[in-house]
Backbone as ProteinMPNN parsed JSONL, in Angstrom:
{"seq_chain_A": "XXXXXXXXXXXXXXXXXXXXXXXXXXXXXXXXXXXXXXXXXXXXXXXXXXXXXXXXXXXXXXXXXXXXXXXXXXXXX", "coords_chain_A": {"N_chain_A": [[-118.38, -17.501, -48.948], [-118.813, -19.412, -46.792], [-116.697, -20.54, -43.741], [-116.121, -23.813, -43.615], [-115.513, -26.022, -40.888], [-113.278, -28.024, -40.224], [-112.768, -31.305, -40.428], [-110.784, -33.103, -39.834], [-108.966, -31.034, -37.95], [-111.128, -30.866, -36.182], [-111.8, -33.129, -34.744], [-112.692, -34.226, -32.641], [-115.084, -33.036, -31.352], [-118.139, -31.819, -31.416], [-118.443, -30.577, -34.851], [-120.887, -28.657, -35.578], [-121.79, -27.374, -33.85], [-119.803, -25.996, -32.6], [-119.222, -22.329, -32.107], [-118.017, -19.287, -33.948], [-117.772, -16.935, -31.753], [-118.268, -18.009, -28.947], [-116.237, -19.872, -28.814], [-114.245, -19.313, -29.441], [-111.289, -18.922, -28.518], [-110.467, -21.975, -28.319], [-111.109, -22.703, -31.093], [-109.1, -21.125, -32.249], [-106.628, -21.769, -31.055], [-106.588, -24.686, -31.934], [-106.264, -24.141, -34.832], [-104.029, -22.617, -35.255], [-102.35, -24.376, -34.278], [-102.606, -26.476, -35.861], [-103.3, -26.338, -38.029], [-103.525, -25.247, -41.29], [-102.638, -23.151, -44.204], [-104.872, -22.035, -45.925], [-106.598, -22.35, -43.32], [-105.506, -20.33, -41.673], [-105.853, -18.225, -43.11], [-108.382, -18.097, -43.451], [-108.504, -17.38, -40.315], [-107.213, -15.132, -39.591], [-108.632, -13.566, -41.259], [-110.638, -13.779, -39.718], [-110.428, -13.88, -36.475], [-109.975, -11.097, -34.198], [-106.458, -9.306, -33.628], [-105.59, -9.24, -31.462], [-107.003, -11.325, -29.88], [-105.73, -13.551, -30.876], [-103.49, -12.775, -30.552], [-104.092, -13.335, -27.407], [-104.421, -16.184, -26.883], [-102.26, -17.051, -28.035], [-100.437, -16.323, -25.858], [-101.751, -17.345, -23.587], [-102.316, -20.305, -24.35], [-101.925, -23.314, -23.376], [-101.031, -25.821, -24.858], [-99.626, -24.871, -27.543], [-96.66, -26.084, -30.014], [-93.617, -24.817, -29.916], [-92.481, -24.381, -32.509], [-94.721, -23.598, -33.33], [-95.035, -21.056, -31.761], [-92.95, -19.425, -32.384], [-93.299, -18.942, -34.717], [-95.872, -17.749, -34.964], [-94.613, -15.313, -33.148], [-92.895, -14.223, -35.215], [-94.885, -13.525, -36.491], [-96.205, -11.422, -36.133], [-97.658, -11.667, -34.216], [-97.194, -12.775, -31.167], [-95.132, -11.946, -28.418]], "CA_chain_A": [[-118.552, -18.873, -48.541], [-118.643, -20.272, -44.685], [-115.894, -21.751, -43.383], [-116.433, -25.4, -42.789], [-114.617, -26.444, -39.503], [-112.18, -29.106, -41.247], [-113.079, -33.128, -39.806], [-109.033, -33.406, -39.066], [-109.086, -30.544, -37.234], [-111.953, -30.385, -34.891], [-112.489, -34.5, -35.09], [-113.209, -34.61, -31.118], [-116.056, -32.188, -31.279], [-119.054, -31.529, -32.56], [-118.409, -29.013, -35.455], [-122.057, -27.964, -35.881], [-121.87, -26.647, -32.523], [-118.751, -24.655, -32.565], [-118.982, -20.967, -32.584], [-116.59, -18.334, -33.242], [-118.208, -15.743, -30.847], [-118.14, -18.336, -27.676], [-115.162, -20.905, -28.864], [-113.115, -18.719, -30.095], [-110.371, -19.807, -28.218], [-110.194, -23.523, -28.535], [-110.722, -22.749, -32.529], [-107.73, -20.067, -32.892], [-105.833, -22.748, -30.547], [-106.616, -25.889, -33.177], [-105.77, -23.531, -35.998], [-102.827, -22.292, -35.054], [-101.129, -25.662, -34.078], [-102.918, -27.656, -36.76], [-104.577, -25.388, -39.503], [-102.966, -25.155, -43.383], [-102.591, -21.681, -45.27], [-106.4, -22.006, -45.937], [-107.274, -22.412, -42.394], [-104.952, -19.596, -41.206], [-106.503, -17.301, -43.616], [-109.6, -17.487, -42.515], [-108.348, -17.007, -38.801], [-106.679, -13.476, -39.179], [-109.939, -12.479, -41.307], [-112.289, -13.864, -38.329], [-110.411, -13.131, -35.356], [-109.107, -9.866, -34.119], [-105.325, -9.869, -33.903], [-105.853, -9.55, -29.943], [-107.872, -12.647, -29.568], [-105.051, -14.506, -31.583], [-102.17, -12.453, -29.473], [-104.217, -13.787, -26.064], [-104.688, -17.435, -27.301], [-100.997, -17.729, -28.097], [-100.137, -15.835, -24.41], [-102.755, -18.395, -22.702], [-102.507, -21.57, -24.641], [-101.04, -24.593, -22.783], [-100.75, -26.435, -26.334], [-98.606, -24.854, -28.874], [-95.887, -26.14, -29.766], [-92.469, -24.079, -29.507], [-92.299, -23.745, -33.821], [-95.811, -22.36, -33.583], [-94.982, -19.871, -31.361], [-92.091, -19.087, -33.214], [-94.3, -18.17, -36.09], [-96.737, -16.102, -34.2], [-93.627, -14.341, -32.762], [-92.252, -13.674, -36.494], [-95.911, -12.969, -37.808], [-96.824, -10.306, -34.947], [-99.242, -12.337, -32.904], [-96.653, -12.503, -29.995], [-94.176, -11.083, -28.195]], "C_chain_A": [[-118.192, -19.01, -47.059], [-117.774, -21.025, -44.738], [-116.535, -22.91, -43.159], [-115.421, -26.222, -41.68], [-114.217, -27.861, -40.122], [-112.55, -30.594, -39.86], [-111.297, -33.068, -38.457], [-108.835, -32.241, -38.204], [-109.851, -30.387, -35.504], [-112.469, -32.21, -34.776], [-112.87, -35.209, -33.835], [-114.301, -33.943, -30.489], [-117.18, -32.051, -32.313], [-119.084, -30.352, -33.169], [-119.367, -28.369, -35.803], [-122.493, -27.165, -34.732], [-120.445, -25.533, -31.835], [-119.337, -23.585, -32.953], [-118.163, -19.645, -32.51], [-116.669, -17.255, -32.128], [-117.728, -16.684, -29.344], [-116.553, -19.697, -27.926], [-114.025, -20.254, -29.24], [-111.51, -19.27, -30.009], [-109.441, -21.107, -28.335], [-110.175, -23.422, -30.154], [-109.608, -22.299, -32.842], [-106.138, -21.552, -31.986], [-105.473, -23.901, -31.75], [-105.838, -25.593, -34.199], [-104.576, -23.412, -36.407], [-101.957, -23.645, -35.101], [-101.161, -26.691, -35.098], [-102.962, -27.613, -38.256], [-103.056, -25.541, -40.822], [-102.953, -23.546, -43.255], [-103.948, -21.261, -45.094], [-106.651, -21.611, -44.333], [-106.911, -20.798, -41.691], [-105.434, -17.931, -41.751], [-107.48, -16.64, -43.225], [-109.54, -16.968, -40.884], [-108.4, -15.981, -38.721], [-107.404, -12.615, -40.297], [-111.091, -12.522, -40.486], [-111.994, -13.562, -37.438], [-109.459, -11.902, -35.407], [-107.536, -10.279, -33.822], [-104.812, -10.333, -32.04], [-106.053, -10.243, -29.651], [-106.65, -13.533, -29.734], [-104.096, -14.046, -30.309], [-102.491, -13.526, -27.733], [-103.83, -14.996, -26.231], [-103.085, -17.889, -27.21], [-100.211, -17.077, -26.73], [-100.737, -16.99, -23.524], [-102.503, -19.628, -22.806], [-101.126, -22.202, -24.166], [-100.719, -26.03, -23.68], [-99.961, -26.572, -27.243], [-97.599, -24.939, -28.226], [-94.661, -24.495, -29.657], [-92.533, -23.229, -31.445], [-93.906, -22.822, -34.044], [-95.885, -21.037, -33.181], [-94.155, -18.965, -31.895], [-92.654, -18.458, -34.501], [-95.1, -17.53, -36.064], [-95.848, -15.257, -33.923], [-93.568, -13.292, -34.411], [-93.294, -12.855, -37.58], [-96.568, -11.595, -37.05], [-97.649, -10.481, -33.843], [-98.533, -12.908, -31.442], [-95.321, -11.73, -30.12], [-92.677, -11.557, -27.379]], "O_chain_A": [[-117.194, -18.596, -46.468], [-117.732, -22.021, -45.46], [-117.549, -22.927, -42.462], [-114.61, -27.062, -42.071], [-115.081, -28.678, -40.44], [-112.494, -30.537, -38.631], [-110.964, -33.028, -37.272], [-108.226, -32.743, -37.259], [-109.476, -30.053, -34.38], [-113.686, -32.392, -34.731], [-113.256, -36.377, -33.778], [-114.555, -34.128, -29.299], [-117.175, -32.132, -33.541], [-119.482, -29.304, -32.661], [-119.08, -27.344, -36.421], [-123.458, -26.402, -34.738], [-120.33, -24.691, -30.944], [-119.979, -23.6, -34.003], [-117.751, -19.063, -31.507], [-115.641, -16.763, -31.663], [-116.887, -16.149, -28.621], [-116.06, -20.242, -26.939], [-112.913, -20.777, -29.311], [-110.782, -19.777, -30.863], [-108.219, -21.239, -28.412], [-109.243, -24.038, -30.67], [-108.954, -22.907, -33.689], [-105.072, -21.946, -32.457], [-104.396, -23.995, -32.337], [-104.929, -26.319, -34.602], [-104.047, -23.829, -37.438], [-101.032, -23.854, -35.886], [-100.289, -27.53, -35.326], [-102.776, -28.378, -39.203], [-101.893, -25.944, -40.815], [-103.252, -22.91, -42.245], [-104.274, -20.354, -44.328], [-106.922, -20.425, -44.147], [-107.83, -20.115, -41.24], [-105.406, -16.869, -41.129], [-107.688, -15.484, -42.853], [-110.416, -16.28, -40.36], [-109.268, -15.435, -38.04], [-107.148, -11.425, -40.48], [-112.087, -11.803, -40.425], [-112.828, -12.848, -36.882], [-108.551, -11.66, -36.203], [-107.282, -11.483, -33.766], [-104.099, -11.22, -31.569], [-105.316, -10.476, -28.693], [-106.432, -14.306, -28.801], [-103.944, -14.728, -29.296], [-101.65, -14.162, -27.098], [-102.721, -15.183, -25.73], [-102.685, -18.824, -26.517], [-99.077, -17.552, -26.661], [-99.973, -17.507, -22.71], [-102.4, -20.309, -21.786], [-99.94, -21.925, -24.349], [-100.258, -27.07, -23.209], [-99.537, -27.597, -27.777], [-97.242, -24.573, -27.106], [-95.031, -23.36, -29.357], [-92.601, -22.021, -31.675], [-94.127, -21.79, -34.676], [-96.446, -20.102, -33.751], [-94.479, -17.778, -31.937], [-92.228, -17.454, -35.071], [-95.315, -16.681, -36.929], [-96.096, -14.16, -34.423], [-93.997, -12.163, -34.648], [-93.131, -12.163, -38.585], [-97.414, -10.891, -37.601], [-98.126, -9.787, -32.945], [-99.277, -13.454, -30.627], [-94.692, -11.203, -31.037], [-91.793, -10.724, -27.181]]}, "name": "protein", "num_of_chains": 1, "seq": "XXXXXXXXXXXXXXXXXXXXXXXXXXXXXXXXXXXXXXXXXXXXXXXXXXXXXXXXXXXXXXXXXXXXXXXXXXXXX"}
C-alpha cells in the first residue's frame, strides 16, 4: 500500500505534488517533528538512514526532544 501524505501533516502543501525523490527533505523534516509510529515507519523504510542523519544535521525546525530521539535512535550524533 502507498503511503498517503497525512492532511495534518503536510496541510500547507499540495500533497499530490510531493515527492520523495525531490522533497525528501521537507517530508523527513515534517515526519520527524510531527509524524506518529505509522508515519515514522514508513520513513526509515523510504529514506536511507543518511538522508534522515542530514535532515536532522541541516534542519532549522526540530525541536530539542526530537533530536534527542534521533540521537538515541542512531540518526544523529
Amino acid at each position: 500500500m502507498a503511503y498517503q501524505y497525512k492532511k495534518s501533516l503536510f496541510w500547507d502543501v499540495d500533497r499530490n505534488r510531493l515527492s520523495p525523490d525531490k522533497d525528501w527533505f521537507f517530508i523527513v523534516e515534517r515526519i520527524l517533528e510531527f509524524g506518529d509510529i505509522d508515519d515514522l515507519v514508513w520513513l526509515k523504510e523510504t529514506f536511507s538512514k543518511e538522508k534522515i542523519k542530514n535532515t536532522v544535521q541541516k534542519s532549522r525546525i526540530l525541536s530539542d526532544k526530537t533530536r534527542a530521539y534521533c540521537k538515541a535512535s542512531g540518526y544523529a550524533s
